[in-house]
C-alpha positions as CSV (number, residue, x, y, z in Angstrom):
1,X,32.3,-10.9,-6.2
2,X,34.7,-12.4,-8.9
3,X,34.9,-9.5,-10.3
4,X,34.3,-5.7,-11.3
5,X,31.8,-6.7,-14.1
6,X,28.7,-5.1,-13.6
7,X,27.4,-8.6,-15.9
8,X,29.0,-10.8,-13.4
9,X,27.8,-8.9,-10.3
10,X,24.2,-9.6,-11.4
11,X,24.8,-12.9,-12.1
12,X,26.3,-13.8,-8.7
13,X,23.2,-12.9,-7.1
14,X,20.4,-13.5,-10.2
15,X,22.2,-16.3,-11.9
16,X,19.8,-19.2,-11.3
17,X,15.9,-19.7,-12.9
18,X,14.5,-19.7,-9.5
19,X,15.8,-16.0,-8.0
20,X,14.0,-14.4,-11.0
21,X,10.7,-17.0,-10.8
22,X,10.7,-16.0,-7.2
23,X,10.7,-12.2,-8.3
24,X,8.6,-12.3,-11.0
25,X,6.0,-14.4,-9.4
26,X,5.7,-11.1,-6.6
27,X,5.2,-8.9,-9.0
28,X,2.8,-10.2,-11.0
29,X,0.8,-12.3,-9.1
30,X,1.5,-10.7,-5.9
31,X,2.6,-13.7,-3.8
32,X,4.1,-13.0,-0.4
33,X,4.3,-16.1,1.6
34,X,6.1,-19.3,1.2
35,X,3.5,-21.5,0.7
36,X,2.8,-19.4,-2.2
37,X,5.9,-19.5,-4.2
38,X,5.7,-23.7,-3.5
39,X,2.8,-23.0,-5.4
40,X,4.1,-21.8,-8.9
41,X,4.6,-24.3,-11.8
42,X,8.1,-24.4,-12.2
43,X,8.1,-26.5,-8.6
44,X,10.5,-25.6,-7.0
45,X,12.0,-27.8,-4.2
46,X,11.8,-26.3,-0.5
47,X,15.2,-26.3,0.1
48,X,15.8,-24.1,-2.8
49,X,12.9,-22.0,-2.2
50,X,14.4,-21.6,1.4
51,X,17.9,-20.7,0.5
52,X,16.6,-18.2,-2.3
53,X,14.2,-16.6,-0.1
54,X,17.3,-16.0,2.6
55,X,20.2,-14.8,-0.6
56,X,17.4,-12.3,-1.7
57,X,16.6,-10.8,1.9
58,X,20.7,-10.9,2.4
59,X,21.6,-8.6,-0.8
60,X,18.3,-6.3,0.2
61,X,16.1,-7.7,-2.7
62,X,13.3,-8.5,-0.5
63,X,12.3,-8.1,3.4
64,X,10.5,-10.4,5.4
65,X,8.3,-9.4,8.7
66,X,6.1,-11.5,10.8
67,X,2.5,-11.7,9.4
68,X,0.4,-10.5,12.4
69,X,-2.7,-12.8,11.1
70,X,-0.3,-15.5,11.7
71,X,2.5,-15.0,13.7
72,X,4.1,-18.1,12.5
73,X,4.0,-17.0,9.0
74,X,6.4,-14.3,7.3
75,X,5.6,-12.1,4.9
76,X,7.8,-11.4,1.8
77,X,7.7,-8.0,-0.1
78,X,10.3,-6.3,-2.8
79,X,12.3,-3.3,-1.5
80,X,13.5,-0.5,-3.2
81,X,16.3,-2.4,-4.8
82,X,13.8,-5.3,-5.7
83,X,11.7,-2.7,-7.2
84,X,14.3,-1.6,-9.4
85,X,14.6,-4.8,-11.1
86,X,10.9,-4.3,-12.7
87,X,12.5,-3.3,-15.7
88,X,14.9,-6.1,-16.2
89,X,12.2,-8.8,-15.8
90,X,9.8,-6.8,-18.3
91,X,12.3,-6.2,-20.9
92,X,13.4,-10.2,-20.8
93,X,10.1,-11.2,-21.3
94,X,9.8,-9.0,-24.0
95,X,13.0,-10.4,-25.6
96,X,11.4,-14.1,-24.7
97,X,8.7,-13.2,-26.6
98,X,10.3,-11.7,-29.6
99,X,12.5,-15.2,-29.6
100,X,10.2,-17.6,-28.9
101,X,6.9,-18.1,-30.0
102,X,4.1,-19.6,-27.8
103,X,5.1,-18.2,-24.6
104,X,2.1,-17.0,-22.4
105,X,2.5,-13.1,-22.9
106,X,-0.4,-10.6,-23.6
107,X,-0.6,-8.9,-26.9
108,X,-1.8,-5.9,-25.0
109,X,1.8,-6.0,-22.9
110,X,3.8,-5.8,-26.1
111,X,2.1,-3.7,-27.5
112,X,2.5,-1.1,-24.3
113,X,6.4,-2.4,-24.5
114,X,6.7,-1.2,-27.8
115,X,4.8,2.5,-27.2
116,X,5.4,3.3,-24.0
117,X,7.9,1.5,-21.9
118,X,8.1,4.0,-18.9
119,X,4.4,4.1,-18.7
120,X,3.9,-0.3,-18.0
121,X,6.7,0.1,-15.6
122,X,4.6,2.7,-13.8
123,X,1.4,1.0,-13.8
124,X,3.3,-2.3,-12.3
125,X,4.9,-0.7,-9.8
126,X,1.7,1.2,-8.7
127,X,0.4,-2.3,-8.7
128,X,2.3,-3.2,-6.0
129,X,1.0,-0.8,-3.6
């Protein structure tokens, strides 16, 4: 850490576009293998993807485990701690959306934003399994 800044310590681990991408794209579209996050839009290199996959399961964000289909294959999926960040990336893309017009986000989701934050988190973590 360079420092005691709770702002900082965030940053040292979510600092880049692709930590959050990687994040975002298992919660909402449920992705848990590697091929899958090749697959976003953003395309992201596999060298990054690698290194981002390994920082994440360092700091306890996600956890991988041998896919039994496949035992080549790992499987990726949020923790506790990853869980906890649910919030964060719901609020910023409410905050992208109130700053920037045209982005792809549902009416519907700011509209549950605005009445009933606590509720949309629920209903996406329960999403998760």
């Amino acid at each position: 850490m360079r420092s005691n800044c709770p702002i900082s310590y965030a940053l040292d681990f979510f600092g880049d576009k692709w930590t959050f991408l990687i994040i975002r794209d298992m919660v909402f579209d449920q992705k848990k293998f590697y091929k899958d996050f090749l697959s976003s839009g953003e395309g992201m290199a596999t060298n990054i993807l690698s290194d981002r996959l390994k920082r994440l399961e360092n700091i306890g964000v996600i956890e991988s485990r041998v896919y039994e289909e496949k035992k080549t294959m790992k499987e990726y999926t949020l923790t506790k701690k990853g869980r906890d960040l649910i919030p964060v990336l719901l609020e910023t893309i409410a905050w992208s959306a109130k700053h920037q017009d045209g982005l792809a986000v549902p009416k519907n989701f700011l509209k549950a934003m605005k009445n009933d934050r606590r509720e949309l988190i629920a209903r996406v973590v329960a999403k998760l399994g």
